[in-house]
N, C-alpha and C positions, 0 to 999 in steps of 0.2 A: 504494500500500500504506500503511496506516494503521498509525500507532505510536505507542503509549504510552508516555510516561515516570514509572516509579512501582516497586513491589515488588512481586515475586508472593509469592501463599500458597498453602502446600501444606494440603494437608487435614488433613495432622498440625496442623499447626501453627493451621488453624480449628477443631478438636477440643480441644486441650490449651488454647488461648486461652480457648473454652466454659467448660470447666470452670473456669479459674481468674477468669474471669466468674461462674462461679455456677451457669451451665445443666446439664441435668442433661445426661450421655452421651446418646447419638443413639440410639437405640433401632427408627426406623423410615427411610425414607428422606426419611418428610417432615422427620421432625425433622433430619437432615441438612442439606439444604433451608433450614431456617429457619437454620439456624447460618449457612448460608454468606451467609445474607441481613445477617442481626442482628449478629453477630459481627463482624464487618468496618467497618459501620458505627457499631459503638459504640466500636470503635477509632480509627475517624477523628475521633468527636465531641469524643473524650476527648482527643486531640493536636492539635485546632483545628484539620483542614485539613476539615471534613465540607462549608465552603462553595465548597471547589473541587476538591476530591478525587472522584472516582468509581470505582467497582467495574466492571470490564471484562474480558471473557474475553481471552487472548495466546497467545499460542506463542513458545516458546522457540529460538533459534538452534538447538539439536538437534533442532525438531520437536514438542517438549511440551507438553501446553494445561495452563493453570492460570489462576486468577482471578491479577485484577493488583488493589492499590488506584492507581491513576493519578493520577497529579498534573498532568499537560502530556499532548499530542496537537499532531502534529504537522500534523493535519487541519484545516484553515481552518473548514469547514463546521462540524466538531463544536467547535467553540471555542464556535458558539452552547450550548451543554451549560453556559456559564460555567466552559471549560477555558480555561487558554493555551496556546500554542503553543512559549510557552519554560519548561523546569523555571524550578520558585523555584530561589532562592537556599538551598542546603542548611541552613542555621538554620532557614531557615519550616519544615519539616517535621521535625526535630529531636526533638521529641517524638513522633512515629509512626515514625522510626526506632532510638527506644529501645523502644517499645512491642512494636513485632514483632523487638525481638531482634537487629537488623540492624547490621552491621558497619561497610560501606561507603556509599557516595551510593547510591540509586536508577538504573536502567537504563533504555532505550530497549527495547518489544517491541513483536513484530508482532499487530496485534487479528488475532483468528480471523473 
């Protein structure tokens, strides 16, 4: 079983980030789509981890799917992705967890 280490994002939370990005409300489901694309990634550019961060679907210990941004994987194979295998050190990513609002360090989830 394959696990990420990173934050998930709920759709509120890719919506309200859009707009205070600039983007206009979702209005179709493509344009959903592209937020969940865009949105995430400009996030990561802007906190410096976009060279080893990646966007990956999880599920939550209760069962929940949600997008993850991932920082580590625990999967040897997908390390080729240029992930590790160990989180950073909670400062490297310091700025993406002000960015998404976040409290605590980043978590361990199961990829769907």
């Amino acid at each position: 079983m394959v696990k990420y280490f990173g934050y998930l994002i709920t759709e509120g939370w890719l919506h309200q980030k859009a707009l205070d990005l600039g983007y206009p409300p979702a209005q179709t489901p493509e344009d959903s789509r592209n937020i969940r694309t865009t949105v995430p990634l400009n996030v990561m550019a802007a906190a410096g981890v976009l060279s080893y961060a990646r966007l990956r679907a999880i599920k939550t210990p209760k069962g929940k799917h949600f997008w993850c941004i991932a920082l580590a994987c625990d999967d040897p194979i997908t390390v080729g992705e240029r992930m590790s295998t160990r989180p950073p050190p909670e400062a490297d990513y310091k700025a993406l967890k002000e960015a998404m609002g976040k409290d605590g360090p980043a978590h361990w989830y199961r990829a769907i």
